[in-house]
DOKOLKE-199389 format. One record per residue (C-alpha): residue number from 0; x, y negated, z. Coordinates in Angstrom, 2 decimals, padded with zeros to 5 digits. Last residue first. Layout:
N
<rec num="NUM" X="X" Y="Y" Z="Z"/>
...
This chain:
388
<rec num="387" X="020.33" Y="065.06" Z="048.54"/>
<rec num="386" X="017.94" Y="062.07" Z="046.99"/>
<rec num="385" X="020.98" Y="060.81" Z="045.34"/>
<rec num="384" X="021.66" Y="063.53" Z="043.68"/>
<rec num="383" X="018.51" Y="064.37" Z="042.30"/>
<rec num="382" X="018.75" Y="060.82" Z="041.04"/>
<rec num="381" X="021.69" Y="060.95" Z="039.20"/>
<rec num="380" X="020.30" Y="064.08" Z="037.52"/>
<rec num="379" X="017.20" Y="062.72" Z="036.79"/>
<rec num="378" X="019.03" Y="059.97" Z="035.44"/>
<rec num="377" X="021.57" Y="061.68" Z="032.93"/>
<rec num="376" X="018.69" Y="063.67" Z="031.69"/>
<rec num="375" X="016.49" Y="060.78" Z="030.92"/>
<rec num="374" X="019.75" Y="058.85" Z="029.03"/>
<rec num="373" X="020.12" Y="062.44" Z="027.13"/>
<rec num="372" X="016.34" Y="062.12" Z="026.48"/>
<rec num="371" X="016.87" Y="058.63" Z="024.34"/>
<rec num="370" X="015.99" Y="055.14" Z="024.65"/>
<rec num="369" X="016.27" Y="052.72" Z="022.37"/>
<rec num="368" X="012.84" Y="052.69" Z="021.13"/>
<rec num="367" X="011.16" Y="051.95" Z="024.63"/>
<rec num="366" X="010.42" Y="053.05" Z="027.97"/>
<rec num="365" X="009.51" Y="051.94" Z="031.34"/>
<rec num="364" X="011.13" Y="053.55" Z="035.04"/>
<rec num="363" X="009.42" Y="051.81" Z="037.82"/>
<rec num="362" X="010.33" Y="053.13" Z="041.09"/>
<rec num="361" X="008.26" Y="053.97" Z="044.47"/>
<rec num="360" X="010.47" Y="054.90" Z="047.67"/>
<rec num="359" X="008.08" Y="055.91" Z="050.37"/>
<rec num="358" X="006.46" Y="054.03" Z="053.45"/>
<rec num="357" X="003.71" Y="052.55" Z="051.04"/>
<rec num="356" X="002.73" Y="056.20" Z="049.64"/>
<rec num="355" X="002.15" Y="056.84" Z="053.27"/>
<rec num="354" X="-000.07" Y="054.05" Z="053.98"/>
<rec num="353" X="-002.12" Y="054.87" Z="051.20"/>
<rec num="352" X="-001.10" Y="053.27" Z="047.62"/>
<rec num="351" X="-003.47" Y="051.05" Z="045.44"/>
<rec num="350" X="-003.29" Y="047.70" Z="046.81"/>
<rec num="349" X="-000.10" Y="047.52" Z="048.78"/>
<rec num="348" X="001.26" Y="049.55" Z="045.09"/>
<rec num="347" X="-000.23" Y="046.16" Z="043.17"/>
<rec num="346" X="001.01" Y="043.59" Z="045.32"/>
<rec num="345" X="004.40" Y="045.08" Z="045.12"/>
<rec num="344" X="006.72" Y="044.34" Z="047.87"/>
<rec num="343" X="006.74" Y="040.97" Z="050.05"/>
<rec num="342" X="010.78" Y="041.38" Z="050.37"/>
<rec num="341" X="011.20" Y="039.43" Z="046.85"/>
<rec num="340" X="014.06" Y="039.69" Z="044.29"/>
<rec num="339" X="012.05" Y="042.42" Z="042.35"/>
<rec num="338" X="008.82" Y="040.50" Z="042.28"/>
<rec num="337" X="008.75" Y="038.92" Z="038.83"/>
<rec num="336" X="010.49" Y="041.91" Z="037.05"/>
<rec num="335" X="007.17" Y="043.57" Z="038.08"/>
<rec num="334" X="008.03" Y="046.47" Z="040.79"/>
<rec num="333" X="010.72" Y="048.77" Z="042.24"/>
<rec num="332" X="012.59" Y="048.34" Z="039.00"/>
<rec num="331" X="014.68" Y="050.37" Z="036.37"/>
<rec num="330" X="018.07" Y="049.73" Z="035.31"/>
<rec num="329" X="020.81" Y="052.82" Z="035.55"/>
<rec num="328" X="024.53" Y="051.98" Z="034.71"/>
<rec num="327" X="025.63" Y="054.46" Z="038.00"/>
<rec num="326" X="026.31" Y="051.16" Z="040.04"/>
<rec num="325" X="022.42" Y="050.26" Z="039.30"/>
<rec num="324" X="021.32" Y="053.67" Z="040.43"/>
<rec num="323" X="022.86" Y="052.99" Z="044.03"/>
<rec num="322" X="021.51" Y="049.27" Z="044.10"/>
<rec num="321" X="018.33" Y="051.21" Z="043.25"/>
<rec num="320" X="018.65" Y="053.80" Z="045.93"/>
<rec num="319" X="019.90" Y="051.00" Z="048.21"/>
<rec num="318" X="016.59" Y="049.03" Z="048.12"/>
<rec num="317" X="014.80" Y="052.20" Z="048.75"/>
<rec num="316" X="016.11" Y="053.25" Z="051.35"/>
<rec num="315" X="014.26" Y="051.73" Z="055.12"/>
<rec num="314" X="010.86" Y="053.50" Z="052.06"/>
<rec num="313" X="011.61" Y="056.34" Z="053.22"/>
<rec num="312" X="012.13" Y="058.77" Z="050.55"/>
<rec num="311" X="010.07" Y="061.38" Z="048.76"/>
<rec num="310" X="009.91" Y="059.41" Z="045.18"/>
<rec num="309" X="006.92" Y="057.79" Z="044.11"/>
<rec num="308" X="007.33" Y="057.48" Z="040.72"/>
<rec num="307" X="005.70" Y="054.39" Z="038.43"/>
<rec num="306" X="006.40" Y="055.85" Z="035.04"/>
<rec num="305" X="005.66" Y="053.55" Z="031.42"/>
<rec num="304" X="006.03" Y="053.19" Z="027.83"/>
<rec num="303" X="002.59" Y="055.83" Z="026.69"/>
<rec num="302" X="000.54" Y="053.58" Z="028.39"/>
<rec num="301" X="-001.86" Y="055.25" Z="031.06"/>
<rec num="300" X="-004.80" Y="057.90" Z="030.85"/>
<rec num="299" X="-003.81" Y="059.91" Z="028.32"/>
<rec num="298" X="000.28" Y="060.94" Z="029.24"/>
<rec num="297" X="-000.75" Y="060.83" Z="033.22"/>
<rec num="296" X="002.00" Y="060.16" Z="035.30"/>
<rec num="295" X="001.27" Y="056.84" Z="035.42"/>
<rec num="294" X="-002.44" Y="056.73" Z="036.03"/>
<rec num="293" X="-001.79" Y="055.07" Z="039.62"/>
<rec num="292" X="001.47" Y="055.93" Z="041.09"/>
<rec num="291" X="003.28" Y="059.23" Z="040.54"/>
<rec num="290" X="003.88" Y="061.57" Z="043.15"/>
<rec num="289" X="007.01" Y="063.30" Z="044.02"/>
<rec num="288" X="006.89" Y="066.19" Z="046.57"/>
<rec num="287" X="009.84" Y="068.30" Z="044.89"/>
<rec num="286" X="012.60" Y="066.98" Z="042.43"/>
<rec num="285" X="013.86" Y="068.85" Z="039.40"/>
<rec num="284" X="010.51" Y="070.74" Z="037.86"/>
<rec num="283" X="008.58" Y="067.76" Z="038.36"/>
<rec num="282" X="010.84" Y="065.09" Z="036.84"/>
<rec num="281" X="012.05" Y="066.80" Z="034.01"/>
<rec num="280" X="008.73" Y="067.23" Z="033.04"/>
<rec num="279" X="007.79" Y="063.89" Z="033.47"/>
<rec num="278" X="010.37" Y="062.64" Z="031.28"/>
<rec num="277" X="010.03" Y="064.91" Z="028.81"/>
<rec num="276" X="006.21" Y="063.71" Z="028.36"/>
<rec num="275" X="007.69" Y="060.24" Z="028.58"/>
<rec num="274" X="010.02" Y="060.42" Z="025.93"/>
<rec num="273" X="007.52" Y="062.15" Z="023.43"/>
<rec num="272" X="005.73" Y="059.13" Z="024.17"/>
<rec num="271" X="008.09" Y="056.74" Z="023.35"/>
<rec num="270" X="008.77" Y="058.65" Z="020.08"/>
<rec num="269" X="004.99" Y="059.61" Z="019.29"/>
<rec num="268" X="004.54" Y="055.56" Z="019.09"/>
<rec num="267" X="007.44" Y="054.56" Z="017.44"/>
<rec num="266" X="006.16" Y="056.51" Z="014.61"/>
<rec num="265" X="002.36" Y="055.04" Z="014.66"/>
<rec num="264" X="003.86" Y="051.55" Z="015.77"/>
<rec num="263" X="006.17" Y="051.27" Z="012.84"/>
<rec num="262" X="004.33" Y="048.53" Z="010.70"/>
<rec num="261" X="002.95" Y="047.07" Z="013.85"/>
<rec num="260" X="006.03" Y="046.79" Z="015.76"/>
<rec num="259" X="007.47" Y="045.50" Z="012.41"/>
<rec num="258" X="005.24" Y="042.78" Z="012.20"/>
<rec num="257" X="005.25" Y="041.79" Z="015.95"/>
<rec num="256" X="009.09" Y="041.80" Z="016.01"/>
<rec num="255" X="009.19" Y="039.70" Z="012.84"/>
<rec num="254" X="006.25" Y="036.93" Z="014.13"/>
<rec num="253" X="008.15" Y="036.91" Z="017.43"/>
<rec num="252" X="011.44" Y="035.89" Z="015.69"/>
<rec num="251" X="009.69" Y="033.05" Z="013.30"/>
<rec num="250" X="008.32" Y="031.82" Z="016.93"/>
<rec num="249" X="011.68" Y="031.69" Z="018.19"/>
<rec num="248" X="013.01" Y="030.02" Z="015.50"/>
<rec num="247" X="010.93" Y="027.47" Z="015.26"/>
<rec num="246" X="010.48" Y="026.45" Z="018.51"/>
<rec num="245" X="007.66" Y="023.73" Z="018.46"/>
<rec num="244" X="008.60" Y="019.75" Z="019.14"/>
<rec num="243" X="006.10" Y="019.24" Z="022.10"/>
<rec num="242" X="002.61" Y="019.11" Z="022.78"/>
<rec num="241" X="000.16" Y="022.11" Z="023.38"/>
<rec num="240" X="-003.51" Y="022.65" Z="022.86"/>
<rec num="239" X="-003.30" Y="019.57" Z="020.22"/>
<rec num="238" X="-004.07" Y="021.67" Z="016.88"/>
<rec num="237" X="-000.44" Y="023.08" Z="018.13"/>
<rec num="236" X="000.98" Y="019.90" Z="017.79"/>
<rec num="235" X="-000.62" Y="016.73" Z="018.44"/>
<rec num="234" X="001.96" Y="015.33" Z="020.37"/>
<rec num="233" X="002.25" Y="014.35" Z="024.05"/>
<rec num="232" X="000.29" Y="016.16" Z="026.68"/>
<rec num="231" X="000.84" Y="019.50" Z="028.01"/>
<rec num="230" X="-002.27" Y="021.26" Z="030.16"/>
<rec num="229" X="-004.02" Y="020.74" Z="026.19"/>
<rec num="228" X="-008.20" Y="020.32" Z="026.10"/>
<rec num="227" X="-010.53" Y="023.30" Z="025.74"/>
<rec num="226" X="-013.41" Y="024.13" Z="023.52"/>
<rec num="225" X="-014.27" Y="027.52" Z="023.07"/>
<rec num="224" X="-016.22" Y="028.75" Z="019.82"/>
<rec num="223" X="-012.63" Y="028.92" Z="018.27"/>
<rec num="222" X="-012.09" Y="031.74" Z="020.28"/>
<rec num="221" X="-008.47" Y="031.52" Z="021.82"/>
<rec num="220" X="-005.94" Y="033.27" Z="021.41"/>
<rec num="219" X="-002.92" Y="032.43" Z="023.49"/>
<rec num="218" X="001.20" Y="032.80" Z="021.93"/>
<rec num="217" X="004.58" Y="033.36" Z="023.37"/>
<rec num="216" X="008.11" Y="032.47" Z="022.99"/>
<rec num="215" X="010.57" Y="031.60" Z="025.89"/>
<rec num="214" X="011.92" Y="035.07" Z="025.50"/>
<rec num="213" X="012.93" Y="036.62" Z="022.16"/>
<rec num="212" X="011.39" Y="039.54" Z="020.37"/>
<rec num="211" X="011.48" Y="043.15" Z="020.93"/>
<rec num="210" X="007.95" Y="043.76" Z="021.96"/>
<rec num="209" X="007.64" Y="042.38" Z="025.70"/>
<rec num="208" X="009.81" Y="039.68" Z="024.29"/>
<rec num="207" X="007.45" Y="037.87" Z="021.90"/>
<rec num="206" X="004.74" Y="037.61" Z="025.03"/>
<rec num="205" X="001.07" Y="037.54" Z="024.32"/>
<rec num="204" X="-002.15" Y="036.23" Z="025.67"/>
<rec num="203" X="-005.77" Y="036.75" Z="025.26"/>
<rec num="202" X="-008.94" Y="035.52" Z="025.02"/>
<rec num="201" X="-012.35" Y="034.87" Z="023.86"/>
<rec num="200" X="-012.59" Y="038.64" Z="023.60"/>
<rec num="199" X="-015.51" Y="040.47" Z="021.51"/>
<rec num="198" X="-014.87" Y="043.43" Z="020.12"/>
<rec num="197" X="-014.51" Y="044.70" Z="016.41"/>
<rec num="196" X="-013.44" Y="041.28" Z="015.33"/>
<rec num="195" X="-010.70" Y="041.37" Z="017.74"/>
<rec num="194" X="-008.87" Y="044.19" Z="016.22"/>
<rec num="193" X="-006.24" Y="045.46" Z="018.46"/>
<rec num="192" X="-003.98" Y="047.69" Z="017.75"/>
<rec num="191" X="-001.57" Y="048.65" Z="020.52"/>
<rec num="190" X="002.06" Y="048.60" Z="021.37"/>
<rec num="189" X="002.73" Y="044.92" Z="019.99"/>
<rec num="188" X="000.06" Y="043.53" Z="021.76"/>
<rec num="187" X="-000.34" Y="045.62" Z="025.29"/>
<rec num="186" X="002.03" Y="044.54" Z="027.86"/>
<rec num="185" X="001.11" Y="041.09" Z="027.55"/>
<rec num="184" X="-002.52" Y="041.85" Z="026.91"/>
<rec num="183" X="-003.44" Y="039.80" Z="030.03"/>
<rec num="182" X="-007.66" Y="039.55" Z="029.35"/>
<rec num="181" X="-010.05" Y="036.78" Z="029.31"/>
<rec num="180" X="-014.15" Y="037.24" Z="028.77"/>
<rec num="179" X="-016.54" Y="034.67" Z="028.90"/>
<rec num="178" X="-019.65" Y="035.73" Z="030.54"/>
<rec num="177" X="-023.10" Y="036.03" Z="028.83"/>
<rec num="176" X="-024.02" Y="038.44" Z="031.33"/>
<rec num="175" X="-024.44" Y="041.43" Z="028.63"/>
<rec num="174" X="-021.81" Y="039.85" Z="026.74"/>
<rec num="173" X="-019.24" Y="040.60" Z="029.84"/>
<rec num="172" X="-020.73" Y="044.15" Z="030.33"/>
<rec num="171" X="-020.18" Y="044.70" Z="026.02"/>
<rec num="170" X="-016.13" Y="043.52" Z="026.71"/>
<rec num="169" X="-015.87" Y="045.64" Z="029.71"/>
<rec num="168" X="-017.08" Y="048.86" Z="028.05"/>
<rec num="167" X="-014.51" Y="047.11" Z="024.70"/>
<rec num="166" X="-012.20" Y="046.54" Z="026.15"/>
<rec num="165" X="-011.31" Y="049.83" Z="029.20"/>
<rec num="164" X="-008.56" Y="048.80" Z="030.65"/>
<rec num="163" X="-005.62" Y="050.75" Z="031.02"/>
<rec num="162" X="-003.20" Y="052.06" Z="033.90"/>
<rec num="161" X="000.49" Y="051.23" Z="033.20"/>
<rec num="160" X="001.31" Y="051.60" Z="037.26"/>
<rec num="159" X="003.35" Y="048.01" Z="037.18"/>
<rec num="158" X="002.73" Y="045.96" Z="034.52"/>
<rec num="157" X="-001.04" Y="046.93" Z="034.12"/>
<rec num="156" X="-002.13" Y="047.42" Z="030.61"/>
<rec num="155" X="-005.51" Y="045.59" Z="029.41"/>
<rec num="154" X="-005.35" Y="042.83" Z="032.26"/>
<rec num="153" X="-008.59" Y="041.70" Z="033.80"/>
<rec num="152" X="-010.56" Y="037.76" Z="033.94"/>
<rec num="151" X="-013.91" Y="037.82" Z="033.63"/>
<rec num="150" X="-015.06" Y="034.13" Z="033.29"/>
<rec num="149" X="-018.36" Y="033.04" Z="034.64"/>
<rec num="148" X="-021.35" Y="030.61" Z="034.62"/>
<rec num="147" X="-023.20" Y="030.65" Z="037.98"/>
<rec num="146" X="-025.83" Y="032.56" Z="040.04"/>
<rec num="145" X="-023.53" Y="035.67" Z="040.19"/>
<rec num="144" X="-025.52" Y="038.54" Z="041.31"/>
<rec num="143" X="-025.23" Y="040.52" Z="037.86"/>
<rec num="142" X="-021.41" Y="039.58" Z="037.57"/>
<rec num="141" X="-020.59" Y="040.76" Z="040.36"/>
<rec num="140" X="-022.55" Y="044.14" Z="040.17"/>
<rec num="139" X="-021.54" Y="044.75" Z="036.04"/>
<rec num="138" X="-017.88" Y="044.54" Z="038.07"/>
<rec num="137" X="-018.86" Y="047.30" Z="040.61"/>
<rec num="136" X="-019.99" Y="049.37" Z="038.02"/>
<rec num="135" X="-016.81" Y="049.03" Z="036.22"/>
<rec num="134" X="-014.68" Y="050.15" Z="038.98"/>
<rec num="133" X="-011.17" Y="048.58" Z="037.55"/>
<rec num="132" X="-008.88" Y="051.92" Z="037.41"/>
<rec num="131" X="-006.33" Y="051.76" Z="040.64"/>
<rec num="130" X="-006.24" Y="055.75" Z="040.73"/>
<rec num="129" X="-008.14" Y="055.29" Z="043.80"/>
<rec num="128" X="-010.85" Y="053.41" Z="041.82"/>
<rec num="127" X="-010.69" Y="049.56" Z="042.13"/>
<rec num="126" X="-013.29" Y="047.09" Z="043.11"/>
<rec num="125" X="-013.40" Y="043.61" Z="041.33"/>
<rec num="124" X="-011.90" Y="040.51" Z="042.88"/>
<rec num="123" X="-014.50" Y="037.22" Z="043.60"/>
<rec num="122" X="-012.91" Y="033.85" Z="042.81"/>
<rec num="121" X="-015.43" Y="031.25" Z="043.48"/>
<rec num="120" X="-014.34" Y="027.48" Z="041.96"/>
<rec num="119" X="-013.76" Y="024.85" Z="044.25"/>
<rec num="118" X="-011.59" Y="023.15" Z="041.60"/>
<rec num="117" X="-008.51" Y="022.19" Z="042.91"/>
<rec num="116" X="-008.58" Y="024.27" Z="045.58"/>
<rec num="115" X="-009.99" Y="027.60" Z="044.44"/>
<rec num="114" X="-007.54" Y="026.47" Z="040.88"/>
<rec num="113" X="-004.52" Y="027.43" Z="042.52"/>
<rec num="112" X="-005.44" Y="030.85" Z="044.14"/>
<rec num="111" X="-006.79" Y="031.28" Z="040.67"/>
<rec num="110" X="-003.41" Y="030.49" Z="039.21"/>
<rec num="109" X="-002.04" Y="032.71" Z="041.75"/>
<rec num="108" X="-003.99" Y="035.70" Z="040.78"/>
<rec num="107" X="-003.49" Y="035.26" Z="037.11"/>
<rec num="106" X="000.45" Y="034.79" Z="036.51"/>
<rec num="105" X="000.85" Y="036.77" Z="039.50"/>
<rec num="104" X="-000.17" Y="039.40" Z="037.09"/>
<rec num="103" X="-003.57" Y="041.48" Z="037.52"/>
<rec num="102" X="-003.68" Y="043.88" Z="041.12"/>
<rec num="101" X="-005.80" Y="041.83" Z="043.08"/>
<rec num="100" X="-008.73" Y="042.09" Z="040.16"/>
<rec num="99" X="-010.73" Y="039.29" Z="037.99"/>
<rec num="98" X="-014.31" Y="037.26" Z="038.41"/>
<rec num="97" X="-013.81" Y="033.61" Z="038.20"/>
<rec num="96" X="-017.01" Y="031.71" Z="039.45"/>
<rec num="95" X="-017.75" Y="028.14" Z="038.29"/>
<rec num="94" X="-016.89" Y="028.17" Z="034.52"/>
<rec num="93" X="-017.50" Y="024.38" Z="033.44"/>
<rec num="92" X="-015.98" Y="024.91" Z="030.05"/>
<rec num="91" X="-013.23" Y="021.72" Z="030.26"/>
<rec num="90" X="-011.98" Y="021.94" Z="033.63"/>
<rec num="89" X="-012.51" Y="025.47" Z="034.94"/>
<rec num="88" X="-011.90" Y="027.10" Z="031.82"/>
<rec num="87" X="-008.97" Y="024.79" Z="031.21"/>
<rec num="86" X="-007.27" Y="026.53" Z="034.03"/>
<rec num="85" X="-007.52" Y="029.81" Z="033.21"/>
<rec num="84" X="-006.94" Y="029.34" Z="029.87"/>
<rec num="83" X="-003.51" Y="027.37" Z="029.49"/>
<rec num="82" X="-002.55" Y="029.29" Z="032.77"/>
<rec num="81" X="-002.68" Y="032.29" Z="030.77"/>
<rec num="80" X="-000.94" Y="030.81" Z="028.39"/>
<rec num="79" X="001.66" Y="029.40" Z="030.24"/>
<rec num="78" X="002.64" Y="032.66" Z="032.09"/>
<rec num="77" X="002.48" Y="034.86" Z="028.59"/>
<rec num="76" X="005.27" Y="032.94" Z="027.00"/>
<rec num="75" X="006.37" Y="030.14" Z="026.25"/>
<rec num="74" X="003.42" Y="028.57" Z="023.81"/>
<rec num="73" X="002.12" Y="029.11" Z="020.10"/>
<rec num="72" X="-001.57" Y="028.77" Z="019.77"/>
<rec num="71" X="-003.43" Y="031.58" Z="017.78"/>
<rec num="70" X="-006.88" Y="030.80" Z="017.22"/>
<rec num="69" X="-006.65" Y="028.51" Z="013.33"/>
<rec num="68" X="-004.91" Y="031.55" Z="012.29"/>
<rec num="67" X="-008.48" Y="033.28" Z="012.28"/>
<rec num="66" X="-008.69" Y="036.83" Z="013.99"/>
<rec num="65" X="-007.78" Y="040.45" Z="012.48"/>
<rec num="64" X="-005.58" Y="040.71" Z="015.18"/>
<rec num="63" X="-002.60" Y="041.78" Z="013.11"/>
<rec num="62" X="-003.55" Y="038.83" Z="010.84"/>
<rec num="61" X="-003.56" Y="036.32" Z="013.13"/>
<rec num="60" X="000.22" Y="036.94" Z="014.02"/>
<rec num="59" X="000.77" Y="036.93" Z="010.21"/>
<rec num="58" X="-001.02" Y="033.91" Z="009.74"/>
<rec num="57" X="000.76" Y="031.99" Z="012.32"/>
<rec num="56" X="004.03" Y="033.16" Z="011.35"/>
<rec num="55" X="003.51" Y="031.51" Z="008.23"/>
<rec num="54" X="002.45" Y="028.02" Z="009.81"/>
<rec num="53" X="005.72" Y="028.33" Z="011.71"/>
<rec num="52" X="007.22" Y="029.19" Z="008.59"/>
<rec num="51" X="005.62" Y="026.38" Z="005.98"/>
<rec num="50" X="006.24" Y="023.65" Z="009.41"/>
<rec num="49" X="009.88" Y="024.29" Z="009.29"/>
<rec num="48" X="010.19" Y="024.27" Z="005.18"/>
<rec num="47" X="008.50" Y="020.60" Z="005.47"/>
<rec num="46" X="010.49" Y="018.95" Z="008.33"/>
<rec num="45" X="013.87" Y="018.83" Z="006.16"/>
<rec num="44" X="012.38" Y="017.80" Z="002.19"/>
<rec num="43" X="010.56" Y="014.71" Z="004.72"/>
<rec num="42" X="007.33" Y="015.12" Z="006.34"/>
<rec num="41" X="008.47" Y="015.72" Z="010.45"/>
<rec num="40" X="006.61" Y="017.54" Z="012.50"/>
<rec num="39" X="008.23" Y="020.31" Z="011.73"/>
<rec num="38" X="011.77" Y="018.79" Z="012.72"/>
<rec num="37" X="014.42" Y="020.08" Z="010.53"/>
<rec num="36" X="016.96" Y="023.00" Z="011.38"/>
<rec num="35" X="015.66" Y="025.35" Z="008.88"/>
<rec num="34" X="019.36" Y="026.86" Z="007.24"/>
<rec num="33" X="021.25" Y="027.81" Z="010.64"/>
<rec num="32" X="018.61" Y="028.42" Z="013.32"/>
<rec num="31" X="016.32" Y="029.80" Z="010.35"/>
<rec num="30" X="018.78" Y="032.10" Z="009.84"/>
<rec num="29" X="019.59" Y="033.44" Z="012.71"/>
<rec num="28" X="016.12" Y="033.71" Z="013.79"/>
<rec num="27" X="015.89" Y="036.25" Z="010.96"/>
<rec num="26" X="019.43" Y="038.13" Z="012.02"/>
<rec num="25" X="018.34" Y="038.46" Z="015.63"/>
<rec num="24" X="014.37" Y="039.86" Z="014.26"/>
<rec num="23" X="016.59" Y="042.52" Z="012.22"/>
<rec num="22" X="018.64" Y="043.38" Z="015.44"/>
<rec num="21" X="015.70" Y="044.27" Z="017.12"/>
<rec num="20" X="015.43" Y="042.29" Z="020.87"/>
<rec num="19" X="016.13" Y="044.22" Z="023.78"/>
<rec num="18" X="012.76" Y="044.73" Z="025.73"/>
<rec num="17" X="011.81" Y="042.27" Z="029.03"/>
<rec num="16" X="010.52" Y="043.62" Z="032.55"/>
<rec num="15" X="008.20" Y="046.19" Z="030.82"/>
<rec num="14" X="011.34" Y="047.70" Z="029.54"/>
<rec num="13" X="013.23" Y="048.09" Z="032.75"/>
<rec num="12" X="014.51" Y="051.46" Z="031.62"/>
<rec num="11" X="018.09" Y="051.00" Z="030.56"/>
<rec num="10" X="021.02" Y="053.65" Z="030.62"/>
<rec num="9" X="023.75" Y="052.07" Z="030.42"/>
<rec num="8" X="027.06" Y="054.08" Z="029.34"/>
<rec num="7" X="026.26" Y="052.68" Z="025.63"/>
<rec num="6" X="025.22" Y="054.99" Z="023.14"/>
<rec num="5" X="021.42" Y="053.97" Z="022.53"/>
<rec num="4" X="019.70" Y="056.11" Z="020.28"/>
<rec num="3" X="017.12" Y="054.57" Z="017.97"/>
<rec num="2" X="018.53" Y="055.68" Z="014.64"/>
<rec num="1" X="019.01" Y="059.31" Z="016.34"/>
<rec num="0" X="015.42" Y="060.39" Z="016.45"/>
């Protein structure tokens, strides 16, 4: 599919770290930066047009989740939201006991590290397979013993291995308890339909540039049967969840990228995961005694964007195999874009790797649009090469 080739000398497949943004959303926000400058809080001829788009984008964002526009708060990014919810549920809907995994998003765990000592809340994690699946009998367990009210609180697509949750088996366990039920679909919306009137989630949480939209833009939905109060105080905007002047043209650009992520998603789809099929291919017939982490290498079990490899090299390398793939014009990650710059490793791998798989190279390679199999080639070669 040559419309979405990429003919630069980079090859770049960090796309669960951030995606490049469509050159149609570019040209919207564009436009709105230039021609829809007023405030939208303000009344006047210049406020008025600013508040008819965000409102607009509002709608459209609802509509894709088949939810009520009324739900869908407009914030930074996943991060905020989730601490938006996480938090609040502990202040405002007295939720006592957090139930959630050690391999969700540092956007989760620590904000439940957090909220253990400023709310003495219980924060029990969830059993994993050795695949790193969620063991949902394990989870029905926890929440059948716990004596108080709870939130369940597990990511639909993992960051790092691409392993998925199961929504709607944990979404009926969850109703079964009468426990409120949160989920990081940052690396989901915009890949996946999701219709939220078919199964029941109080919340979740997007990012605009996980989907080829523009950082610092995000939204939370929340189920209008839950009451919470704002983290940001000032203004009334955002029905009051979330003061400040909004971004309009960032939230016009994440409305685009949404709507025509959905409107292509069925042909963008077999694209991205044609790539990874070849991918994987190429992979196992050119380098011996590779494993891939968690679901990953598995085409129905995991996202179709994503390959966490376990290469067979120590792990004393790894940092200068990727400095060495970098110099070739290769970007891919040894973890969540949020950990790469630290020496504490992956949180999820330490969770779901043996001591073996820990003391080997493991890379995240993720996939979108704009890559192509001559990019895969080049970088299986490279890294044949490398591993000489």
């Amino acid at each position: 599919m040559n419309t979405f080739s990429n003919t630069s000398y980079q090859c770049y497949f960090d796309n669960a770290a951030t995606t490049r943004v469509r050159d149609e959303v570019a040209d919207k926000m564009v436009d709105v930066l230039k021609n829809n400058y007023g405030n939208p809080s303000s009344t006047h001829s210049y406020g008025r047009p600013s508040k008819s788009l965000i409102e607009l984008s509002r709608k459209e964002i609802a509509s894709h989740l088949n939810v009520s526009s009324s739900e869908i708060i407009f914030t930074s990014g996943g991060t905020e939201a989730d601490n938006l919810i996480l938090r609040s549920a502990a202040r405002d809907l007295n939720i006592k006991h957090f139930i959630s995994s050690k391999i969700e998003h540092h956007a989760v765990t620590h904000t439940l590290d957090e909220l253990e000592k400023d709310y003495n809340v219980k924060v029990s994690f969830v059993k994993l397979e050795k695949n790193g699946d969620i063991d949902y009998d394990n989870l029905n367990e926890l929440l059948s013993k716990s004596k108080d009210r709870c939130m369940v609180s597990l990511m639909h697509v993992n960051n790092e291995i691409g392993n998925m949750l199961d929504l709607k088996k944990v979404s009926k366990i969850c109703n079964k308890y009468e426990a409120l039920f949160h989920s990081d679909t940052v690396q989901s919306v915009g890949h996946y339909k999701m219709d939220l009137s078919k199964i029941k989630i109080d919340f979740i949480v997007a990012s605009a540039h996980k989907f080829h939209g523009p950082k610092g833009v995000g939204f939370a939905y929340i189920n209008k049967s839950c009451n919470l109060r704002p983290l940001i105080f000032g203004g009334m905007q955002e029905r009051g969840y979330r003061a400040g002047t909004e971004s309009v043209h960032n939230i016009v650009g994440m409305s685009e990228a949404l709507n025509i992520s959905m409107e292509k998603l069925d042909e963008e789809y077999k694209y991205i995961s044609d790539l990874k099929k070849y991918f994987i291919k190429k992979l196992k017939t050119s380098i011996k005694n590779l494993k891939f982490n968690g679901c990953s290498g598995d085409i129905k079990e995991s996202t179709y964007t994503l390959l966490n490899i376990q290469f067979p090299l120590e792990k004393s390398k790894a940092e200068m195999f990727l400095f060495k793939l970098d110099l070739l014009g290769i970007a891919c990650s040894k973890g969540s874009a949020c950990q790469s710059g630290s020496d504490a490793g992956s949180h999820v791998l330490n969770e779901v790797l043996d001591k073996d798989g820990l003391n080997k190279v493991s890379t995240r390679f993720s996939l979108s649009i704009y890559n192509t199999k001559e990019e895969i080639d080049r970088a299986v070669n490279e890294i044949v090469k490398l591993l000489d």
